[in-house]
N, C-alpha and C positions, 0 to 999 in steps of 0.2 A: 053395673058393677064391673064387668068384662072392660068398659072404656074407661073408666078410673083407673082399673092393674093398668090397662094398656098406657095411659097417659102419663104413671107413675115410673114405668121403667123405660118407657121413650126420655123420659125426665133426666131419670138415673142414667140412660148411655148418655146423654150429650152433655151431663153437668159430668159426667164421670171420665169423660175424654178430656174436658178442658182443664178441670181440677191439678193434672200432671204440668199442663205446660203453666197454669197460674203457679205453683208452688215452683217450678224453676226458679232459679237465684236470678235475678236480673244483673245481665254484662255490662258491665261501666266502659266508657271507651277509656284506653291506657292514657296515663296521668306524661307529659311532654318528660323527657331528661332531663335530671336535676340538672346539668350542668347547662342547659338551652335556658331553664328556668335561673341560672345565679348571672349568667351572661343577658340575660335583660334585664336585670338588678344591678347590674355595673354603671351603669348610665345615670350617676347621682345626679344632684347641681353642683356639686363641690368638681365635680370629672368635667361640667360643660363648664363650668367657669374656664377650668385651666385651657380648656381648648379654646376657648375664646380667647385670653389671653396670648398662647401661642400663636394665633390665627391672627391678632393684633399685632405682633411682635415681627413676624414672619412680614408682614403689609410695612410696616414700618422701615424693617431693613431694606425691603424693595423701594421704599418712597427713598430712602439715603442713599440707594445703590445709583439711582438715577440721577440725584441732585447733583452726586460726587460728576457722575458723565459731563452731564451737562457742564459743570464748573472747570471741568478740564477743557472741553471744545472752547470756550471762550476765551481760559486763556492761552490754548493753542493759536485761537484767532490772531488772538493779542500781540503776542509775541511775534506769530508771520509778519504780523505788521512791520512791528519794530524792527526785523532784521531786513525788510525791504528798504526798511530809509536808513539801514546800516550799508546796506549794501551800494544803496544809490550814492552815499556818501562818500564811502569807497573809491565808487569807481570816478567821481569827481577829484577826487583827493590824488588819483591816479592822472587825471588826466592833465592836471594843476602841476605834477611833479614831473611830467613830459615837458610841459611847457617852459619851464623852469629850466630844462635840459638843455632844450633848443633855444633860449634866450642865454644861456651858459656856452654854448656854442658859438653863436655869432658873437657876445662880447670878447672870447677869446679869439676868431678865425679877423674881425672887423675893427676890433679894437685892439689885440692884442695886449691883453690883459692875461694876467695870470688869475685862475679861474680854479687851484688847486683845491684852494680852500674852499670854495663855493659848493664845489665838486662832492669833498667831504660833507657839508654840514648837508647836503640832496639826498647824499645815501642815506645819510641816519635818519631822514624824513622817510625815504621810502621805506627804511627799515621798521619805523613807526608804524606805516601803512600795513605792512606784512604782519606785524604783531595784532593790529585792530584784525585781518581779516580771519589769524588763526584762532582769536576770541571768540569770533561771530560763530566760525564753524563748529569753538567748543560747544558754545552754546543750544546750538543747533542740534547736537549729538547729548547734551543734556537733557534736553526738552523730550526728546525721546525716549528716551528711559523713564524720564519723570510723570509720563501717560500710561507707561505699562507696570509701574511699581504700586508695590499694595502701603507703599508711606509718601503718598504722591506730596504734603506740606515739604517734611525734611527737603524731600528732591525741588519742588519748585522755590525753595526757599537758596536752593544751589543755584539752577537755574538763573534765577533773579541779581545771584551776586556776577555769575559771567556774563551777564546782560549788562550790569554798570560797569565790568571790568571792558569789556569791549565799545563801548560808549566814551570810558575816559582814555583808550588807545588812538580812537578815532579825534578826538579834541587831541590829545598829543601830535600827531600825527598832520593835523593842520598848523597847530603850535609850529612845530618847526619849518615848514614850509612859508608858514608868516616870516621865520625869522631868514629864511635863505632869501627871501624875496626883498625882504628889509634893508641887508647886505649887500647884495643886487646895487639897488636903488643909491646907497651911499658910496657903492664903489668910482670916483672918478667920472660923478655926474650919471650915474646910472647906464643904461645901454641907450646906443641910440635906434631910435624910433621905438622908445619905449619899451617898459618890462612886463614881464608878467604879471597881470593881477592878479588879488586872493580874495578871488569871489568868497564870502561867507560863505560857512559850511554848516548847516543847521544838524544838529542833530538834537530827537529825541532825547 
C-alpha cells in the first residue's frame, strides 16, 4: 500500500511539473512584413512580359545603333576614295594648265605671236580648277559633320550633292583647257615643235 501512495505522488510531482509548460500557449515564429510579402507579389507575368519587351527593345536600338556606325564607316571609306581621284585629277589638270603656260610662252617669245587672248581663256581654266578644288574641300568639311550629326541621311544627302557639284567643276575645268589647247593648235599652224596635249582626265 506504502508503494502505491508512493508511486501515486511520484506520479503527481512529475505529471504536475510538466502540465504548466504543456498548457503554455505555443510561440509561432513572427509572420515576414506585409510589405516584403506584397513585393513578391509584384513580379506578375503581365510585369515579366513588359520587361521582356523592354529588354527586346533596348537589344534592338543597340543592334541599329551599330548598323547606323557601320553605314557611316563605309561611306566615309567611299567618299576618301572619291576625293583621292578628285584630287589626283586636280592636280593633273594643274599640271596640264602649266604646260599650257610654257607652250604660251614660247609661241609668243619664238613665234611672236600675240598670245593675249590665249592668256585670258588659261586663266578662266585655272579659275575652273580653283572653283573644283574649293568644292572638294567643301565637301570634305561636310562629310564631317555629317559623321557626328544625329540626322546623318539629311547631312549625307548634302554631302552627295557637293560631291557632284565638285565632280562637274573638275569636267569644267578640263573643258576649258581642251578649248585653250584647241586654239593653240589653230593659231597660225599651232606652236612649233608641237603643243600641249590634253591627256583625258577621268573622273569618277
Amino acid at each position: 500500500m506504502n508503494k502505491l501512495v508512493s508511486y501515486l505522488i511520484a506520479f503527481s510531482v512529475v505529471f504536475g511539473g510538466v502540465a504548466p509548460v504543456l498548457a503554455q500557449p505555443q510561440i509561432k515564429p513572427p509572420l515576414p512584413p506585409k510589405s516584403k510579402m506584397m513585393g513578391m507579389a509584384t513580379t506578375t507575368p503581365a510585369t515579366r512580359m513588359q520587361e521582356k519587351k523592354e529588354e527586346m527593345k533596348e537589344r534592338m536600338e543597340a543592334r541599329m545603333q551599330k548598323l547606323e556606325e557601320r553605314r557611316k564607316q563605309m561611306i566615309k571609306k567611299f567618299f576618301e576614295k572619291m576625293v583621292r581621284r578628285f584630287d589626283a585629277a586636280v592636280n593633273r589638270l594643274k599640271k596640264l594648265a602649266d604646260r599650257i603656260d610654257s607652250r604660251l610662252t614660247k609661241f609668243a617669245t619664238e613665234r611672236g605671236k600675240d598670245v593675249t587672248a590665249l592668256r585670258t581663256r588659261l586663266a578662266e581654266a585655272r579659275a575652273k580648277i580653283a572653283e573644283a578644288e574649293a568644292a572638294i574641300n567643301s565637301a570634305k568639311a561636310a562629310l564631317d559633320g555629317a559623321l557626328n550629326t544625329d540626322t546623318p541621311k539629311e547631312a549625307f544627302e548634302a554631302v552627295k550633292k557637293l560631291v557632284h557639284d565638285a565632280r562637274d567643276k573638275i569636267k569644267e575645268a578640263h573643258q576649258a583647257l581642251v578649248k585653250v589647247v584647241t586654239e593653240i593648235k589653230g593659231a597660225s599652224g599651232g606652236l612649233k615643235g608641237g603643243t600641249a596635249t590634253t591627256t583625258p582626265i577621268i573622273v569618277p
